[in-house]
C-alpha positions in Angstrom: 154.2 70.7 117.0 157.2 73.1 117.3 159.2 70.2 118.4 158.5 68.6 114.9 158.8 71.2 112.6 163.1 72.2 114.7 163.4 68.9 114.0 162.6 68.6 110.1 164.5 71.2 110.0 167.3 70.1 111.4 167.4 67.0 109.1 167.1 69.2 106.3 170.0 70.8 107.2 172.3 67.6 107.9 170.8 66.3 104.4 172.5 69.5 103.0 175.6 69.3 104.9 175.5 65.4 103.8 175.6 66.6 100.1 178.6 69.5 100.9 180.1 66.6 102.0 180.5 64.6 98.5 181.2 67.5 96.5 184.2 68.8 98.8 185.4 65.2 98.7 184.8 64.9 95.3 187.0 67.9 95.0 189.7 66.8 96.7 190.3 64.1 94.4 190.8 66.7 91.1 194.1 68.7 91.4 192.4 71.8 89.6 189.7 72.2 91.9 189.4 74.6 94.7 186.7 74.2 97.3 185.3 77.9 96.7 184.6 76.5 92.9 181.3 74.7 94.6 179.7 77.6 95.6 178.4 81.0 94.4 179.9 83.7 94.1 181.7 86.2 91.3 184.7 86.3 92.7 185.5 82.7 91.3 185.7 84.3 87.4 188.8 85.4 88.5 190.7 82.2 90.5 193.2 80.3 88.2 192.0 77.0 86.7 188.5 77.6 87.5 187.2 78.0 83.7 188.8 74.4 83.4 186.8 73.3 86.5 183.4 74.7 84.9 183.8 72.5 82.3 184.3 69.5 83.9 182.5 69.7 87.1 179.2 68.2 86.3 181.4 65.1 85.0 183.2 64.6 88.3 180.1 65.3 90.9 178.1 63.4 89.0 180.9 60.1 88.7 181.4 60.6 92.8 178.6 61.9 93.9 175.8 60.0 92.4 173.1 58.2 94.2 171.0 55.3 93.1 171.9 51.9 94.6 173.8 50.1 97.1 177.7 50.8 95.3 177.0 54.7 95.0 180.8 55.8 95.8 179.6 58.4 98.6 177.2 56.8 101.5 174.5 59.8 102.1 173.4 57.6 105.3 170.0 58.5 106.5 170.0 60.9 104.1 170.1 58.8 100.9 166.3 59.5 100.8 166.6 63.2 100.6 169.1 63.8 98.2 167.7 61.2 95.7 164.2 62.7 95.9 166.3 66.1 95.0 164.4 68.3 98.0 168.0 69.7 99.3 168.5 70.9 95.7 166.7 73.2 93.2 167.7 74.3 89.6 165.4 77.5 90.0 165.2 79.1 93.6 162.0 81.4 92.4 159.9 78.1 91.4 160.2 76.1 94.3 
């Protein structure tokens, strides 16, 4: 039983990784955006360009990082399943 629950674990993980994947590619392809812009953190207020990336980052994660058929722009792999059903993401960490 162990065995099971390293190994869900493990997936859960790569499924994560999977989805940091997309976004810093996804980043790459904007010339304002700096990879520290995807994840939390204060600090960011501060970086040039990064109020222009707040606006339009929902726009350009959700154009190249989208999931829902066979053309999706990113291939999630074996882990099209988890990101779609949204369980490697949470809008509110207290609820879940």
């Amino acid at each position: 039983m162990l065995g099971s629950h390293i190994t869900g674990s493990v997936w859960y993980l790569l499924a994560i990784e999977r989805n940091d994947r997309c976004w810093r590619d996804a980043c790459k392809g904007v010339e304002i955006c700096q990879t520290q812009f995807l994840y939390c953190g204060s600090s960011n207020k501060r970086v040039p360009n990064y109020d222009e990336w707040r606006n339009i980052s929902m726009s350009v994660l959700k154009t190249n990082c989208f999931i829902g058929d066979d053309n999706s722009p990113f291939n999630y792999g074996i882990f099209s399943q988890a990101i779609e059903s949204n369980i490697v993401a949470s809008i509110d960490f207290f609820l879940s």
